[in-house]
N, C-alpha and C positions, 0 to 999 in steps of 0.2 A: 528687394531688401528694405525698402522705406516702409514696405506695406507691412511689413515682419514686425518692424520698428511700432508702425501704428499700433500694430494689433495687441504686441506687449504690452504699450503704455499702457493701453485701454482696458486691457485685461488688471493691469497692477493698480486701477485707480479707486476699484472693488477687490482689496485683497482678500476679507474677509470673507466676502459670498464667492470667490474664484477660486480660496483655499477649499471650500467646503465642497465646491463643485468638485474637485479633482478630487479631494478624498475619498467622495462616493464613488465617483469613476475607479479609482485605482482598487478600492476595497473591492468590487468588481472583478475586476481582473485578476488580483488576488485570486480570488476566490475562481475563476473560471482555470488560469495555471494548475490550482493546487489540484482540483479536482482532475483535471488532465491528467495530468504528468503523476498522481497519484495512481491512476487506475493502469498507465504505462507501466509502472513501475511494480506494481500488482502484477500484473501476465508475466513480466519478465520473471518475477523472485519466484512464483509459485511455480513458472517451467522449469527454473534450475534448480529446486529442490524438489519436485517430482524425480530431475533428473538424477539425482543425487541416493533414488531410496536403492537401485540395483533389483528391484521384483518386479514382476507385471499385475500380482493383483495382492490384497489380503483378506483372508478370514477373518471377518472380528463378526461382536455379538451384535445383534438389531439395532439400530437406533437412528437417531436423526442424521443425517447424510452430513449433515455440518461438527457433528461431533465425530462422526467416524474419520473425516475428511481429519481434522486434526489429532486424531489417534494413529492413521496412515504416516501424517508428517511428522510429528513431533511428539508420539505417545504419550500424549493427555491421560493425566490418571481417570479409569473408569470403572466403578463397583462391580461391571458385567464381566464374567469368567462364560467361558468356551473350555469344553472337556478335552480332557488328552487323546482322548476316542478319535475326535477331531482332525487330529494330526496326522493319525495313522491314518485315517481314512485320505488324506490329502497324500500321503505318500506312496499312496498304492494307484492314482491314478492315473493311467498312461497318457505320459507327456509333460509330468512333473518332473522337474529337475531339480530345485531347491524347495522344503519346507521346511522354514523356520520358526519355531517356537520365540514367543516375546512375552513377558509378562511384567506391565508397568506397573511402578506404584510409589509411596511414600514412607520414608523410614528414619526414624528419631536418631539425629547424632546429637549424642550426649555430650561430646567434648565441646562442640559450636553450638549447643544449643538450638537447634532447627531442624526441620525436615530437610531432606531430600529428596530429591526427584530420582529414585532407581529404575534402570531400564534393566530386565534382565534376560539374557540372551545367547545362543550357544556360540562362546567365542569360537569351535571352528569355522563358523559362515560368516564372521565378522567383513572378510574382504569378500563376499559376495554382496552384502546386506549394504555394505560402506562402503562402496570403490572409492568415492572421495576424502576418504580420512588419511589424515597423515600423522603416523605415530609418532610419537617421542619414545622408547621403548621397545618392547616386543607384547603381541599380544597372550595373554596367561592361556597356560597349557592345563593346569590344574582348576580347584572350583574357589581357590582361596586367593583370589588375584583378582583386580579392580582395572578398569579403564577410566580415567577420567577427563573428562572435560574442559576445554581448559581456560572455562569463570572461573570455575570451583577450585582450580589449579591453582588458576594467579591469586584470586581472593586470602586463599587458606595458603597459599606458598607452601605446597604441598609438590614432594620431591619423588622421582621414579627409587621405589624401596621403601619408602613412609609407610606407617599404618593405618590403619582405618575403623573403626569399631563399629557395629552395628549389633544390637541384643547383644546375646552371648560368644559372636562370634569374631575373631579379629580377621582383616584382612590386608594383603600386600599390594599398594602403588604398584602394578608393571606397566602401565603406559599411561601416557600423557596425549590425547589428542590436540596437535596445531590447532590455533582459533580458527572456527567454521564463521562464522560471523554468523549462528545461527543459534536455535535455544539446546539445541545439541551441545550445546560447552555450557550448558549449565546441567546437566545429566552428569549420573554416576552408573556404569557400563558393568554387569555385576553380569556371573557366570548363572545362567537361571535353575540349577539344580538347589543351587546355594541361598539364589532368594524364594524361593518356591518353601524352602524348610523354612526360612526363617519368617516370613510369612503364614506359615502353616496350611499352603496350596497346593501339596507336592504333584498333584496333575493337573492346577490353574494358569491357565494361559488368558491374556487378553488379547493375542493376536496371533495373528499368524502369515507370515511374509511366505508367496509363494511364485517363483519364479521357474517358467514350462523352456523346454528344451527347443521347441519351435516356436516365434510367437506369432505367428499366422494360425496357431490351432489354440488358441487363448480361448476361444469361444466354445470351443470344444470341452475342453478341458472343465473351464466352468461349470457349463451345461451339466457336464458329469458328476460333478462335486458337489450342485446343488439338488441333483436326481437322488445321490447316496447319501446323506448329509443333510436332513432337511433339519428345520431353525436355524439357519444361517445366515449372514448378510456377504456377499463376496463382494468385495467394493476393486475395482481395475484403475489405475492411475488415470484413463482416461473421464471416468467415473468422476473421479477425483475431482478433475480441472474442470468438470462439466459444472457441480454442484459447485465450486469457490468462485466459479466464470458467471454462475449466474446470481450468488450473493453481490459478489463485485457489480455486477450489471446494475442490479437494485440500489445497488449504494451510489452509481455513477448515476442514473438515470433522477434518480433526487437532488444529489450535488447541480447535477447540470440545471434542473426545473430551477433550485434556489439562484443559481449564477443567474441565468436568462431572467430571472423576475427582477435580481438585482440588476441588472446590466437595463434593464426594462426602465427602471425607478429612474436610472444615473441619467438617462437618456431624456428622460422627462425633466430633469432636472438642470442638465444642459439646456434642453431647450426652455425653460424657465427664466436661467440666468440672462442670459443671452437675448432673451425676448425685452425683460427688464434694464437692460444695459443700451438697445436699442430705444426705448423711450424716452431714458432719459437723454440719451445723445439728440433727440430729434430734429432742436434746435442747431446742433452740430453739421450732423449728416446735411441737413437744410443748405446749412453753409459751406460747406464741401460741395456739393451738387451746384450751389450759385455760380463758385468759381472754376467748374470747371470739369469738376469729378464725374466719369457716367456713373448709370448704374451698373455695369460690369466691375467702377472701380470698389463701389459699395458693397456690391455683392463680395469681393473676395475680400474686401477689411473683414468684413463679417465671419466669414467660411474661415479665412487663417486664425482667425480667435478662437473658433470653436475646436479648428482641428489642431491649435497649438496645445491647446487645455486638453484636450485627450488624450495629446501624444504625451506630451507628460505625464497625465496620469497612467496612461498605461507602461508607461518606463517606471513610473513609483510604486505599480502595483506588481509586476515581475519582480522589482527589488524584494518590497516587501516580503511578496511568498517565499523567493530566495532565502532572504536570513530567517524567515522563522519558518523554513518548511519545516525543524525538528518538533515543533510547540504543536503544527499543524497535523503531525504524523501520530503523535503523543493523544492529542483528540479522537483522532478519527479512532486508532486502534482500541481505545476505551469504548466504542461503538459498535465495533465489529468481531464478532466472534471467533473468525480469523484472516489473518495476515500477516501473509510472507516474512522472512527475518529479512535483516537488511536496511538500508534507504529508500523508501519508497518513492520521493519527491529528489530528483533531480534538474538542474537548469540545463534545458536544452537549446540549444541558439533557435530552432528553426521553431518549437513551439512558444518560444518565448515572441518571436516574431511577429507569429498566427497571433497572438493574445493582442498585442500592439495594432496587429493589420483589421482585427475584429475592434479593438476598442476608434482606430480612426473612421470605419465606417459607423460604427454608435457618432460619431459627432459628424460625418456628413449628414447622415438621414436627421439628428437632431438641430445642426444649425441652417438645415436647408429653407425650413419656415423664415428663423427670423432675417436668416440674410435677404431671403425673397422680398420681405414684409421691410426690408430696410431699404433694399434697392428701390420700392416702390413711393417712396416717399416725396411729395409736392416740394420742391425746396423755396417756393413764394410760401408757400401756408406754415410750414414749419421754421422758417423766421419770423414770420409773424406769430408764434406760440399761440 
């Protein structure tokens, strides 16, 4: 406990280069957390909204895997149409059990002034397409009935029976979906014979959700699809995960390069401090050693200053990440083309741990010098200055 005692004093008697030390430490760790428990956070969201779509692959039009990937999740509006031909040809081939038509896009509401995001789609396969939705409602049987989302819901306090207007046509509130905590509650769920007219696309689909009878013969089935059917892109959920598993990859393997060069810096600069705090004590240590002290007692004054300074900062830098993982998720996501709905950045005790168990080895390997270089010190030469 006395040596605890030492090592505080001697740490508070430079608070200003011992503040700055730990800062850089903790920023550190910050940053090594957020990067972690961000890409955790990532696999988990993207597997429960895979889980969530109800098909095992889609039809959509060619393009880059990362915009398809998010026309799969959360139908991104996209200029490219796929023909009604399309469709039929997907339903005629053996082992298809669901093919659903989907056509995204964007639609001027005049009473709010804004776009909207319309998904349109054949409400009879809604509880295929959505096992996870929970309606407020029933869903519309006819082509003039609405599903909505429920941003849109709370925002516009918008009631099951309300109306809705789009162009020339009006339409009837029949459900209300419970908050998904996903960008699905900012959708408006429109009967797609109804947006395809209004639109003026009456055989324009942007997707097409299709879900086989067996899915051990998944491959099969493609194979066949893309034999009869060629300009196609057929993306498979697992597709899916592959292509956002390896953006994510790319995004973690840079985060982590930046931590390690950061954690790199902090380490240098422990051992910096610490090397500085040692000279000027020289005369000290000198006098410790005269009366008494070995170098064992030296070495650990040393070694608990360095690993007290760590240990703190790496409990400052878990906080930090902590209270601002939203500012932190808010960044990344301006970066990334996509990502998961949800909190990405959650505290977990055991990673939070690892971060702490990593930032106290950054301070043995960095005060192992000067404690060395302390305990070795002449204690005739070093009162004599």
């Amino acid at each position: 406990m006395d040596f605890i005692k030492l090592a505080v004093n001697n740490l508070l008697r430079h608070k200003i280069r011992s503040m700055l030390t730990l800062i850089g430490i903790a920023a550190s760790v910050a940053v090594l957390f957020s990067i972690v428990s961000f890409n955790r956070g990532f696999e988990q969201g993207l597997d429960n909204e895979l889980r969530k779509t109800g098909i095992h692959f889609m039809i959509v039009p060619a393009g880059c895997p990362h915009e398809v990937a998010s026309l799969v999740l959360h139908g991104a509006v996209t200029p490219k149409f796929i023909d009604i031909e399309t469709l039929d040809a997907a339903r005629k081939i053996s082992g298809v059990e669901l093919a659903s038509p989907m056509l995204v896009t964007q639609l001027a509401n005049r009473e709010m002034d804004r776009l909207d995001l319309v998904h349109g789609m054949d409400m009879a396969h809604v509880s295929a397409l959505k096992p996870g939705w929970q309606l407020k409602g029933a869903v519309p049987e006819d082509d003039d009935g609405l599903i909505i989302g429920a941003e849109i819901a709370g925002h516009d306090n918008i009631q099951i029976g309300d109306t809705i207007r789009y162009g020339s046509r009006s339409f009837r509130v029949a459900a209300i979906i419970a908050n998904t905590g996903s960008q699905e509650d900012a959708f408006v769920y429109m009967p797609i014979r109804a947006l395809q007219e209004i639109v003026e696309k009456r055989d324009g689909l942007t997707a097409i959700g299709v879900k086989v009878a067996a899915p051990d013969r998944l491959d099969q089935v493609t194979e066949a699809l893309a034999m009869q059917v060629p300009g196609i892109q057929i993306v498979t959920m697992n597709e899916v995960m592959r292509s956002l598993g390896t953006l994510a990859n790319s995004a973690k393997v840079l985060g982590m390069s930046i931590a390690v060069i950061a954690m790199l810096i902090s380490a240098v600069g422990v051992m910096n401090s610490i090397l500085m705090a040692v000279f000027e004590r020289t005369p000290e240590i000198g006098m410790m050693r005269a009366i008494g002290a070995s170098k064992l007692d030296i070495f650990r004054i040393i070694m608990k200053e360095t690993l007290l300074l760590t240990t703190c900062a790496g409990v400052a830098g878990i906080f930090v990440s902590s209270v601002a993982a939203g500012i932190i998720e808010g960044f990344v996501r301006n970066f990334m083309p996509y990502v998961p709905s949800g909190k990405m950045i959650h505290f977990e005790p055991l990673l939070a741990l690892a971060c702490i168990a990593f930032s106290l080895t950054v301070g043995l390997l960095a005060g192992g010098y000067p404690a060395w270089k302390a305990s070795k010190i002449n204690p005739i030469e070093a009162i004599k200055g």
